[in-house]
MDAnalysis code that builds the backbone (N, CA, C; Angstrom):
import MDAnalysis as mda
import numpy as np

u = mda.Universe.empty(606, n_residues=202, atom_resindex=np.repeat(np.arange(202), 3), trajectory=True)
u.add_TopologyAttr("name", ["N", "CA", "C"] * 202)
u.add_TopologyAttr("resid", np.arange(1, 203))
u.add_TopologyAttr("resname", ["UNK", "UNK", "UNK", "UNK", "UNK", "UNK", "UNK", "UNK", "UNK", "UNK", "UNK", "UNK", "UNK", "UNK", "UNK", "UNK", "UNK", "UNK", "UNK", "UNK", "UNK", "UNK", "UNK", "UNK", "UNK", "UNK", "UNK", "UNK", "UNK", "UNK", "UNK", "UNK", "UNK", "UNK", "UNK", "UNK", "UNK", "UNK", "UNK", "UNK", "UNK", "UNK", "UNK", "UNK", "UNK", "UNK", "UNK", "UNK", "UNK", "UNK", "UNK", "UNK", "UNK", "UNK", "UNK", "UNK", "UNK", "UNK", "UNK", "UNK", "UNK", "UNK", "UNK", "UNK", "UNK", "UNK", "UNK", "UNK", "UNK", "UNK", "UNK", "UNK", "UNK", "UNK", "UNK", "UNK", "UNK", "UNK", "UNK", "UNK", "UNK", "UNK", "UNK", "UNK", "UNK", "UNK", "UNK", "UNK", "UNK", "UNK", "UNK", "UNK", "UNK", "UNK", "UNK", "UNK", "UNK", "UNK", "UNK", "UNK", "UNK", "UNK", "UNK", "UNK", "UNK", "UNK", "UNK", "UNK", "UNK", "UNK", "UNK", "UNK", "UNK", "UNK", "UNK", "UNK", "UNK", "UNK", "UNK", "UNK", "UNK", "UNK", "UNK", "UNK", "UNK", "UNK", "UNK", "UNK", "UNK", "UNK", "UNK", "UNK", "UNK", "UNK", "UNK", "UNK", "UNK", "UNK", "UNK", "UNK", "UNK", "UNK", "UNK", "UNK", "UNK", "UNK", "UNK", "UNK", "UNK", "UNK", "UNK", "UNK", "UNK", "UNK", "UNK", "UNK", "UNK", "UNK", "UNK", "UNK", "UNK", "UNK", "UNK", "UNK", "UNK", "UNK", "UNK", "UNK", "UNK", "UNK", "UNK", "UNK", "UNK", "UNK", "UNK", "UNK", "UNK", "UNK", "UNK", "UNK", "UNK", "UNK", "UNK", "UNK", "UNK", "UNK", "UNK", "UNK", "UNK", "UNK", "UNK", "UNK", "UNK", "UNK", "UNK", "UNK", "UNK", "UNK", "UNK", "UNK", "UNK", "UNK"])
u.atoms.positions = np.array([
    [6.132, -26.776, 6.708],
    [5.489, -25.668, 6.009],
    [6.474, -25.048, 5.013],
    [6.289, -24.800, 3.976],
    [6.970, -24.376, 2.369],
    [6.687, -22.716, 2.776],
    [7.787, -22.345, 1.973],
    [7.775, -20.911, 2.420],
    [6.554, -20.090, 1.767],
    [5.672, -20.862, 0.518],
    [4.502, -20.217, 0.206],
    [3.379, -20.189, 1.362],
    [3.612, -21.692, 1.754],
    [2.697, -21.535, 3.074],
    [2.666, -20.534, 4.105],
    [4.110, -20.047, 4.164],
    [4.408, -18.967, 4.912],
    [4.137, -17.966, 5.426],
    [4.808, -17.497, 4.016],
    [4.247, -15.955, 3.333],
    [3.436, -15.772, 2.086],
    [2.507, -16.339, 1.787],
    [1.820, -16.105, 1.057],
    [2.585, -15.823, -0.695],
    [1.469, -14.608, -1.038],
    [2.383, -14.149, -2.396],
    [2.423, -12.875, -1.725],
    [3.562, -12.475, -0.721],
    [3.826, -11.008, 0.095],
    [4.694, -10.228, -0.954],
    [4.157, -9.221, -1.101],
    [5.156, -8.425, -2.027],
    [6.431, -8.299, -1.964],
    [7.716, -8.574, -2.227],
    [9.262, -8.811, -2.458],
    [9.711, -7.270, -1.701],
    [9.065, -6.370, -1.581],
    [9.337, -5.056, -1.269],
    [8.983, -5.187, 0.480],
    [8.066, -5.490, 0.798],
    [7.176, -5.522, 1.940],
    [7.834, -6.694, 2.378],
    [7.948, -7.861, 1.697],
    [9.035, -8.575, 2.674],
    [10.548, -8.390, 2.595],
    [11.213, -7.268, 2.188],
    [12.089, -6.899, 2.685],
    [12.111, -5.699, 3.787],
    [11.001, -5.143, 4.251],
    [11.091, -4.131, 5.106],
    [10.683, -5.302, 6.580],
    [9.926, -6.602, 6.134],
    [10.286, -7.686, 7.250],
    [11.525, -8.102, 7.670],
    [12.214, -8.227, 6.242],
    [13.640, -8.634, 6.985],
    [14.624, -7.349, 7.465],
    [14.748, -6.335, 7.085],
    [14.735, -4.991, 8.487],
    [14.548, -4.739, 9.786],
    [13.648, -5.861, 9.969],
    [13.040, -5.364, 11.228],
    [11.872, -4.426, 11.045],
    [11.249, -3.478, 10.311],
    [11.099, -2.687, 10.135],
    [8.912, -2.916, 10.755],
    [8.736, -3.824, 10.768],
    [7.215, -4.666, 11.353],
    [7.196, -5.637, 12.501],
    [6.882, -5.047, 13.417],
    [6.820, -5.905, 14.409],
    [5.108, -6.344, 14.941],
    [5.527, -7.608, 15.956],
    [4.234, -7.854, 16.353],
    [3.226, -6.765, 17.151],
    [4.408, -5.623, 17.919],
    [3.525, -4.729, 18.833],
    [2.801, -3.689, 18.030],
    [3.085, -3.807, 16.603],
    [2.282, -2.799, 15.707],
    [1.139, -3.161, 15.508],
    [0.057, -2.173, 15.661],
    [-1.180, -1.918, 14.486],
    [-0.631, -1.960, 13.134],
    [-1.039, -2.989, 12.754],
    [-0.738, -2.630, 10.863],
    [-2.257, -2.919, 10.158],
    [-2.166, -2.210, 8.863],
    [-3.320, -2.097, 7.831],
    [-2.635, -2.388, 6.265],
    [-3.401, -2.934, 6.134],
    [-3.665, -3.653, 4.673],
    [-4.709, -2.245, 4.062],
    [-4.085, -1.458, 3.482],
    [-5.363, -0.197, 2.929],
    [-5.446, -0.455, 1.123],
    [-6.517, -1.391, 0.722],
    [-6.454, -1.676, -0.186],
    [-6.227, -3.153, -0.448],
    [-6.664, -4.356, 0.423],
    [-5.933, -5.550, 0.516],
    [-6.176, -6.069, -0.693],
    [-7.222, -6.098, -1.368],
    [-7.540, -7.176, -2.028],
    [-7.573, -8.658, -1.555],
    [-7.535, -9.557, -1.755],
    [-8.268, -10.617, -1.227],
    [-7.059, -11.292, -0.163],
    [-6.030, -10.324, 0.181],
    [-5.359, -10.409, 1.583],
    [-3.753, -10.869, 0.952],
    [-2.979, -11.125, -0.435],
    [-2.141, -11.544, -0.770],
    [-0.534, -11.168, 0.555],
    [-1.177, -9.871, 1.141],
    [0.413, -9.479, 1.580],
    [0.110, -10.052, 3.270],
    [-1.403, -10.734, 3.779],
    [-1.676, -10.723, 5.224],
    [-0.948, -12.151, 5.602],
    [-0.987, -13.122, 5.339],
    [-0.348, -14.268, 4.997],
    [0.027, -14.420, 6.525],
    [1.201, -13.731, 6.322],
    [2.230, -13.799, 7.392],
    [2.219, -13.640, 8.640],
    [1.310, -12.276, 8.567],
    [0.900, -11.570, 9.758],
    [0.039, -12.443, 10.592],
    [-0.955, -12.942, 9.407],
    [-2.340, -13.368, 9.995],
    [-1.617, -14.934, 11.253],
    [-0.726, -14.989, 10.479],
    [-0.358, -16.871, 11.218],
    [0.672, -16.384, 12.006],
    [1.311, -15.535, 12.170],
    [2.250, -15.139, 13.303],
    [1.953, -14.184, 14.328],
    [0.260, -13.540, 14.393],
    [-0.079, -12.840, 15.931],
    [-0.484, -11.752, 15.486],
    [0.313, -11.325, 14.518],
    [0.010, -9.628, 14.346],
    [-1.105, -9.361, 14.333],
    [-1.307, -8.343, 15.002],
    [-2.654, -7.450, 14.505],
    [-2.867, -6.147, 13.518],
    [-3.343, -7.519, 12.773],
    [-3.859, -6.880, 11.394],
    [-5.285, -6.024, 11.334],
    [-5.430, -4.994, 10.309],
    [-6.592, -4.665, 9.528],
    [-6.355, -4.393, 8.076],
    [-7.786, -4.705, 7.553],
    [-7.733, -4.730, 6.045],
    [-8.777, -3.777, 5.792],
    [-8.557, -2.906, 4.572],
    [-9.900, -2.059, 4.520],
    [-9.854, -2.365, 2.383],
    [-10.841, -2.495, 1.626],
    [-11.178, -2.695, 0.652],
    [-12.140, -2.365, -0.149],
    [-12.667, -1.699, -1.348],
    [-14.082, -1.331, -1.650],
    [-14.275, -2.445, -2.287],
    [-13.779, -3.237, -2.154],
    [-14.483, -4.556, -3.192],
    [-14.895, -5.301, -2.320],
    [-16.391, -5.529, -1.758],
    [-17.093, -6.515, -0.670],
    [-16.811, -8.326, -0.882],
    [-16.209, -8.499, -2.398],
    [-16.048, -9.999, -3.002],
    [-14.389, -9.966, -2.287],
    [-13.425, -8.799, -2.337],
    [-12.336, -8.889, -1.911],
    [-12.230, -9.158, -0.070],
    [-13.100, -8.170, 0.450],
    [-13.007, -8.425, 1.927],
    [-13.555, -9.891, 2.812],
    [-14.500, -10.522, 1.528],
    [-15.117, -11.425, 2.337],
    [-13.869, -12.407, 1.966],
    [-13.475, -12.436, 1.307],
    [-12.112, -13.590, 1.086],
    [-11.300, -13.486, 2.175],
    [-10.713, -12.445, 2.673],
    [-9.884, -11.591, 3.461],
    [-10.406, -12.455, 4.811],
    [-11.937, -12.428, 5.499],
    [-12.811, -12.348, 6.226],
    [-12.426, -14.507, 6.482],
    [-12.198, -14.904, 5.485],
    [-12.537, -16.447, 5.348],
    [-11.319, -16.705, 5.270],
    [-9.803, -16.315, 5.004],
    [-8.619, -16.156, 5.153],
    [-8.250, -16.309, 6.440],
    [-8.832, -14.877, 6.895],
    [-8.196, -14.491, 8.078],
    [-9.304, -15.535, 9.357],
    [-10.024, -16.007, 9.046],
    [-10.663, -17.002, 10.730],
    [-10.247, -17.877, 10.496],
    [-9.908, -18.510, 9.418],
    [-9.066, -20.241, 9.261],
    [-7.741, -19.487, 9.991],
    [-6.697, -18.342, 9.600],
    [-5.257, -18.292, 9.830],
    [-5.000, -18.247, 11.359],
    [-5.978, -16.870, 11.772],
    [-5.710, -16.018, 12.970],
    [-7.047, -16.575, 14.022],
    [-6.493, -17.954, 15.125],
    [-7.484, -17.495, 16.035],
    [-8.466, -16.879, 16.857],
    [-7.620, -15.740, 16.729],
    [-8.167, -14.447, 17.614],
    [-8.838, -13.324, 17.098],
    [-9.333, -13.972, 15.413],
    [-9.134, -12.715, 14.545],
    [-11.010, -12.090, 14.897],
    [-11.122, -10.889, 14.338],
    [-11.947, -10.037, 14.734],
    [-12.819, -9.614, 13.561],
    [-13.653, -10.208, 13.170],
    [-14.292, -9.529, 11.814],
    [-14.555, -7.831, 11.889],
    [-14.707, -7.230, 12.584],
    [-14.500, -5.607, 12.498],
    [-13.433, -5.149, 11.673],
    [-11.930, -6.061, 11.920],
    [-11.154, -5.928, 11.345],
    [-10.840, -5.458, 10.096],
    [-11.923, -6.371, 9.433],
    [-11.760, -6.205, 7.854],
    [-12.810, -5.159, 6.844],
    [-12.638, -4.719, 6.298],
    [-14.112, -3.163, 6.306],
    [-14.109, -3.189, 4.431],
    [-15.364, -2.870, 4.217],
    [-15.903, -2.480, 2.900],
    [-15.426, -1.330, 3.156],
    [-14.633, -0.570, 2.323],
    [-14.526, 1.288, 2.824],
    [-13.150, 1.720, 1.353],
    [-13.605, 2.842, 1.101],
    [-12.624, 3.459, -0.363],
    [-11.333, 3.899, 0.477],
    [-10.417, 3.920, 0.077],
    [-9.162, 4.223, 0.763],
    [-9.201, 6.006, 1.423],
    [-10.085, 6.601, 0.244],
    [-9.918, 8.131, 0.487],
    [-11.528, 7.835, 1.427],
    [-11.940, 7.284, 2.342],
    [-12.606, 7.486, 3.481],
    [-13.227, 6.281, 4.655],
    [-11.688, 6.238, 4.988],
    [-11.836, 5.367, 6.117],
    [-12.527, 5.508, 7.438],
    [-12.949, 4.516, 8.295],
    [-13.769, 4.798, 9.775],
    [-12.715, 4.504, 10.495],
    [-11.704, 4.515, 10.515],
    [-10.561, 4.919, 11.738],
    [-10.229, 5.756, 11.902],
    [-10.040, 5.457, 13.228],
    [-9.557, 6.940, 13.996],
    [-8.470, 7.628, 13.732],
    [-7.936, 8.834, 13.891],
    [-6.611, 9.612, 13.547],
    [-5.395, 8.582, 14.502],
    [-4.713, 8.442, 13.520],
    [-3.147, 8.142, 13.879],
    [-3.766, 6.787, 14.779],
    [-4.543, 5.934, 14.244],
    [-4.701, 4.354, 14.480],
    [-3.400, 3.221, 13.904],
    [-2.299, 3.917, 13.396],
    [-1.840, 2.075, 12.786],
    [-0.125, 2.820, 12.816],
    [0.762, 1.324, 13.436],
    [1.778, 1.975, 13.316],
    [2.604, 1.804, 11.949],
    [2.036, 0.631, 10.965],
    [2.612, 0.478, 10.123],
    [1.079, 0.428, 8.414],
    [1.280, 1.253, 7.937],
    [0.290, 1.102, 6.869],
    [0.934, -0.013, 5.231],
    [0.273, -0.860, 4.945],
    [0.738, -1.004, 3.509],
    [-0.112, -0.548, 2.505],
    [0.041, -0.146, 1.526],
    [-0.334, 0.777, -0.092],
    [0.528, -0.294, -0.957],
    [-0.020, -1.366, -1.026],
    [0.269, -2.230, -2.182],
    [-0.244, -2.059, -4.069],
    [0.407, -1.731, -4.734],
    [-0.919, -1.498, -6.118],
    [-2.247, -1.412, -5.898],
    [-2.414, 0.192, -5.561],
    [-3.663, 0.708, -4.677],
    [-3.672, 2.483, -5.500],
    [-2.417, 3.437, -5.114],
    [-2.264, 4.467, -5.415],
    [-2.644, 4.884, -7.082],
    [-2.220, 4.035, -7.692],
    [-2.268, 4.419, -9.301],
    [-3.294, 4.204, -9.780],
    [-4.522, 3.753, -8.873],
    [-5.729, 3.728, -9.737],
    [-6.551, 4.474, -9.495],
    [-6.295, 5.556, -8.391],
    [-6.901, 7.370, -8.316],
    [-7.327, 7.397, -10.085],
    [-8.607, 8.327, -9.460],
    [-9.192, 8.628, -10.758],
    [-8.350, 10.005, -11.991],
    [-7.945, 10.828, -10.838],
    [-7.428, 11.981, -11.233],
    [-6.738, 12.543, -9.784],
    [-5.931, 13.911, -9.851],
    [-4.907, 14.230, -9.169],
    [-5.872, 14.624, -7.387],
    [-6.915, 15.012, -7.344],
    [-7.276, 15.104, -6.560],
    [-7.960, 14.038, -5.445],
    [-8.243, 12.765, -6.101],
    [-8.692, 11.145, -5.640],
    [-6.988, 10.802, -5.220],
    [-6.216, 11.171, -5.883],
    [-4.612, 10.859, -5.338],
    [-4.459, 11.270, -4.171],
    [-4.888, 12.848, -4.220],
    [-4.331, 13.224, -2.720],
    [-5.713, 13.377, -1.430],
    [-6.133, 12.514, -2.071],
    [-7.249, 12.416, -0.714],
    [-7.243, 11.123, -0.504],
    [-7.119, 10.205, -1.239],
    [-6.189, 8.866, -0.376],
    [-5.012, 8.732, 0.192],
    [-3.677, 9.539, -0.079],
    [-2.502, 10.007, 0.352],
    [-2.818, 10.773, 1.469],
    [-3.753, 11.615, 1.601],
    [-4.078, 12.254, 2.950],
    [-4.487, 11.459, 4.123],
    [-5.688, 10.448, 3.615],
    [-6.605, 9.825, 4.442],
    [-5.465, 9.016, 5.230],
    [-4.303, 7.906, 4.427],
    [-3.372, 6.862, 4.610],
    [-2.683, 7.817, 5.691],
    [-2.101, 9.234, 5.656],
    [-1.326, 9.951, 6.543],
    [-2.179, 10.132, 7.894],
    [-3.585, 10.185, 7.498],
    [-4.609, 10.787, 8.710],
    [-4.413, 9.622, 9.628],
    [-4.501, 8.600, 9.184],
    [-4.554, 7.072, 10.158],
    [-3.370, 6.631, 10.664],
    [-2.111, 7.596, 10.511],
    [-0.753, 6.874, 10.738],
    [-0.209, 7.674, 11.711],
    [0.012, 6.716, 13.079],
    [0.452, 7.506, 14.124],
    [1.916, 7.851, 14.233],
    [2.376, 9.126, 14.756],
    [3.311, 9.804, 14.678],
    [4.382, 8.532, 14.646],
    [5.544, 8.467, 13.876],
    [6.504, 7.888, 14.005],
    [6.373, 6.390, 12.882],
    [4.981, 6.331, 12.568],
    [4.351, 5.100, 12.298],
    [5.135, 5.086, 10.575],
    [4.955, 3.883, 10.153],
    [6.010, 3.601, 8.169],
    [4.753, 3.547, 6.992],
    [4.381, 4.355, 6.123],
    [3.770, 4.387, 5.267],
    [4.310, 3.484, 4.356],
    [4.337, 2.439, 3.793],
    [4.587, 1.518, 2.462],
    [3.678, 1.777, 1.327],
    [4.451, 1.881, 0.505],
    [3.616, 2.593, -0.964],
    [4.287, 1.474, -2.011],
    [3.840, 1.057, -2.585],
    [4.232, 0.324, -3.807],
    [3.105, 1.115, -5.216],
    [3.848, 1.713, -6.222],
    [2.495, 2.031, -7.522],
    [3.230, 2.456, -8.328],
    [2.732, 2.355, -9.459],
    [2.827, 2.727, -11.172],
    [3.776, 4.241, -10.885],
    [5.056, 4.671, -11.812],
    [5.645, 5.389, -12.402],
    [5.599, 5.784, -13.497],
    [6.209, 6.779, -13.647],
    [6.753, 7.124, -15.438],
    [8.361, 7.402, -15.552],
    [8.824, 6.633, -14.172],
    [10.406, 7.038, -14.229],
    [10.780, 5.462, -15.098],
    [11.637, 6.414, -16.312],
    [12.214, 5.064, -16.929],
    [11.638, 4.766, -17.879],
    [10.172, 5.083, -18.042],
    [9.438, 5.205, -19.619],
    [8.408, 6.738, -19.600],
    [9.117, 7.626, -19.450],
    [8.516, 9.215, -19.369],
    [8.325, 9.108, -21.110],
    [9.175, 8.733, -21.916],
    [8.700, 9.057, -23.442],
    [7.779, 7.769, -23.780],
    [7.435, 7.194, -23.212],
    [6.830, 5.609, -23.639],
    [5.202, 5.888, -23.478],
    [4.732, 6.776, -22.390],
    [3.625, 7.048, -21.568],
    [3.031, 7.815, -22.495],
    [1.197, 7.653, -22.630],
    [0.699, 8.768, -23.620],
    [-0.186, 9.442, -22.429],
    [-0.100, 10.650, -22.202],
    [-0.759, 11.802, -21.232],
    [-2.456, 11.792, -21.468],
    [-3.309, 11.030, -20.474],
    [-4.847, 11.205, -20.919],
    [-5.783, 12.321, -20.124],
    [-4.846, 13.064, -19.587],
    [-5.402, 14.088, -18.271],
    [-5.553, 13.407, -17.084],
    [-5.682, 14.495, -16.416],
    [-5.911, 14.441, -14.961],
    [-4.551, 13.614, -14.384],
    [-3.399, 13.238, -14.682],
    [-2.147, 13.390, -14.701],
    [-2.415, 11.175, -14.515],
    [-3.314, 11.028, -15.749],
    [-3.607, 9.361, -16.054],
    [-3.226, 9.459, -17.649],
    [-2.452, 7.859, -17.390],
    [-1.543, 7.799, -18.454],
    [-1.950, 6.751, -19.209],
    [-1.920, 5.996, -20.604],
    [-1.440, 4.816, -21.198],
    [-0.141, 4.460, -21.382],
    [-0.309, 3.409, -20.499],
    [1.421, 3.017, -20.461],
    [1.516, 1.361, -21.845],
    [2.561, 1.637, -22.298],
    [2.953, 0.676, -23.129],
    [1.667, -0.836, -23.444],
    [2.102, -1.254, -22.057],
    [1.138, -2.624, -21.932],
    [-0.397, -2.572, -21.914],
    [-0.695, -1.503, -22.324],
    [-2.387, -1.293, -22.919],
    [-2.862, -0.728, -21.630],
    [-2.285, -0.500, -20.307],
    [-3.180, -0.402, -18.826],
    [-3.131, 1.628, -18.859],
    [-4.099, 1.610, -18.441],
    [-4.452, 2.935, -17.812],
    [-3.675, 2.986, -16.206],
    [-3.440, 3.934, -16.247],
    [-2.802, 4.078, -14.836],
    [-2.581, 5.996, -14.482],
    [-2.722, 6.110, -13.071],
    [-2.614, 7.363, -12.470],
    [-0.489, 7.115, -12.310],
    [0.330, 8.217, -13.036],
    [1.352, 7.752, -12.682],
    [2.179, 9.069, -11.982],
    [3.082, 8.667, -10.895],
    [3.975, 9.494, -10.405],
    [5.187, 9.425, -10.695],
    [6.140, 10.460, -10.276],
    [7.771, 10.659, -10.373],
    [8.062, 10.817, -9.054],
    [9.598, 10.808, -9.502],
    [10.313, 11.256, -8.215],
    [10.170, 12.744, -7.695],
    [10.293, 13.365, -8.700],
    [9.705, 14.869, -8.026],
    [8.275, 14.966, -7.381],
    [7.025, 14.315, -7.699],
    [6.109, 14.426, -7.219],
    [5.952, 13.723, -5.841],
    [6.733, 12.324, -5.695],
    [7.028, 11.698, -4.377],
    [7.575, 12.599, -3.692],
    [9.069, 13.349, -4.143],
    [9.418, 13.736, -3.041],
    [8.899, 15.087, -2.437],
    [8.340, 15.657, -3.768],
    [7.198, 16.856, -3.514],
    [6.166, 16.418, -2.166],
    [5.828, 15.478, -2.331],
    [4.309, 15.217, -1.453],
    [4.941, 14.670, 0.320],
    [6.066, 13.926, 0.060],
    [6.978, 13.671, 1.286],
    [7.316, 14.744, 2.358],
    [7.482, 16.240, 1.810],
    [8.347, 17.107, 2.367],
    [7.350, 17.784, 2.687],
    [5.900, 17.801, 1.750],
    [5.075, 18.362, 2.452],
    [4.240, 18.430, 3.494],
    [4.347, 16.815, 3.722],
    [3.580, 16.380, 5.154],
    [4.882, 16.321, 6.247],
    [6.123, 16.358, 6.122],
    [7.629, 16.485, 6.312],
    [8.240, 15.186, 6.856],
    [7.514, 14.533, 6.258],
    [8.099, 13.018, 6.061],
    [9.477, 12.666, 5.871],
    [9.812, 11.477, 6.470],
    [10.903, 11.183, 6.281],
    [11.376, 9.667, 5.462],
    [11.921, 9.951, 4.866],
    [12.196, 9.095, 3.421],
    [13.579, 7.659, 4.272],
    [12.655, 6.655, 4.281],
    [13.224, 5.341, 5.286],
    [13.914, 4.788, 3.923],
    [13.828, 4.881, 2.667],
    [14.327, 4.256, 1.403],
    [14.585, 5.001, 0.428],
    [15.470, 4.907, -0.615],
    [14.990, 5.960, -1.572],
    [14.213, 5.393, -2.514],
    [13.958, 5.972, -3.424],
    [12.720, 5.604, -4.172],
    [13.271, 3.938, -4.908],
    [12.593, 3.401, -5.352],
    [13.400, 2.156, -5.911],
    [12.354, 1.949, -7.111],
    [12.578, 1.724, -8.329],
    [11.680, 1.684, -9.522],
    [11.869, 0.050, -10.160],
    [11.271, -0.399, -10.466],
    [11.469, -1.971, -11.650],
    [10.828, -2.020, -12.365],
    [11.773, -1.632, -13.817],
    [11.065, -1.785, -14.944],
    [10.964, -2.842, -15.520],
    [9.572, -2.766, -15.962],
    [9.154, -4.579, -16.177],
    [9.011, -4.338, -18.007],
    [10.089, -5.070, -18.509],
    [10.645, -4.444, -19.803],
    [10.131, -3.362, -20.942],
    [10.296, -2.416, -20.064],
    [9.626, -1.180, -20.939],
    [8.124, -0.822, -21.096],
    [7.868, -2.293, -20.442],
    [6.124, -2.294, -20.557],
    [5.170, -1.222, -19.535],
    [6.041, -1.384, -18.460],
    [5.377, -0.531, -16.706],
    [6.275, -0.405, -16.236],
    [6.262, 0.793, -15.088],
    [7.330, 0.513, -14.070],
    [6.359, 0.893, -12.527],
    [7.098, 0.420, -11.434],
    [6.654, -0.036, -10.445],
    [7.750, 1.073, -9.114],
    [7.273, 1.286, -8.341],
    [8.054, 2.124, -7.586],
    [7.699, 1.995, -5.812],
    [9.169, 1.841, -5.194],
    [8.746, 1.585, -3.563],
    [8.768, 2.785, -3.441],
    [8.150, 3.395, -2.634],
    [8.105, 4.773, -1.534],
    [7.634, 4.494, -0.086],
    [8.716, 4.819, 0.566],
    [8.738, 3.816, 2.157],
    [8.966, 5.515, 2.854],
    [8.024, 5.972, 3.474],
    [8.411, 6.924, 4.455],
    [7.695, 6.736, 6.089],
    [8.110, 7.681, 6.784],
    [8.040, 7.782, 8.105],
    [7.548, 9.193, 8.368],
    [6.419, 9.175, 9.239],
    [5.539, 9.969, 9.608],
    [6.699, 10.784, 10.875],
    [6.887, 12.088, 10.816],
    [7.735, 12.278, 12.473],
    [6.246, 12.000, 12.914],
    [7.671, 11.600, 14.405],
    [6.594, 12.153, 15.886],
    [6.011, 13.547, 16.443],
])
């Protein structure tokens, strides 16, 4: 087996919080936002118990046909039609959440923090929020301001974008604890991309 076979196309960020240690098999983990499962790969063929939640019904059924070829045991409940800002799980269900290029496509500042809420509502005390999404650190003069704090960034894309002050604003307010510091990659001036890895206390 080739390491694509592996791990899929797992995000470079998310598989370094694998090589941490930082995901284990005894976790609940969620895919919030999977899209057609790029980061489950791994999980799905090594035991974990996964969930995926998605509003795109063409994305989950892929997910759905993924995951019964990978995972013997797998559970179609698992995988859910559902918007990130209103999930059917229960409070503090998952010990590890991923937010893969999911956050920056909030419509405006208030769709931000009611998916940022919902992702906190489902994460049990102690449990690792993974955030991967669109910045303006590194092209703050590049970005044209369209309201509701949505930007045009260089490469023609619309995007909802954050900073480091607003990460660490929103961190301290739920009193999160910051497992990384922020890490940005600018993809030549065009976008930039940002990890935000925190920890829920117990």
């Amino acid at each position: 087996m080739n390491l694509y076979e592996q791990f899929g196309d797992i995000d470079i960020y998310l598989f370094d919080q694998l090589l941490k240690g930082r995901v284990t098999k005894e976790m609940q983990i969620l895919d919030a936002g999977c899209g057609s499962g790029r980061n489950l790969v791994y999980f799905l063929q090594n035991g974990y118990t996964v969930y995926a939640v998605d509003q795109s019904a063409k994305a989950i059924e892929a997910v759905q046909q993924m995951a019964s070829q990978l995972a013997p045991n797998w559970s179609a409940e698992r995988a859910r039609v559902e918007p990130i800002e209103s999930m059917s799980f229960e409070n503090e269900s998952f010990d590890f959440i991923i937010s893969n290029a999911v956050l920056h496509f909030a419509e405006n500042e208030e769709h931000f923090h009611q998916m940022l809420e919902e992702l906190w509502r489902v994460l049990k005390p102690g449990g690792i929020l993974f955030m991967r999404l669109a910045s303006s650190i590194g092209i703050e003069d590049a970005v044209q301001p369209l309201g509701n704090e949505r930007y045009l960034l260089p490469d023609g894309s619309t995007r909802f974008l954050v900073n480091e002050r607003t990460m660490v604003g929103m961190t301290e307010k739920r009193q999160g604890v910051f497992l990384e510091p922020i890490k940005t990659v600018n993809v030549a001036g065009q976008r930039c991309m940002s990890t935000w890895v925190i920890k829920k206390n117990a």
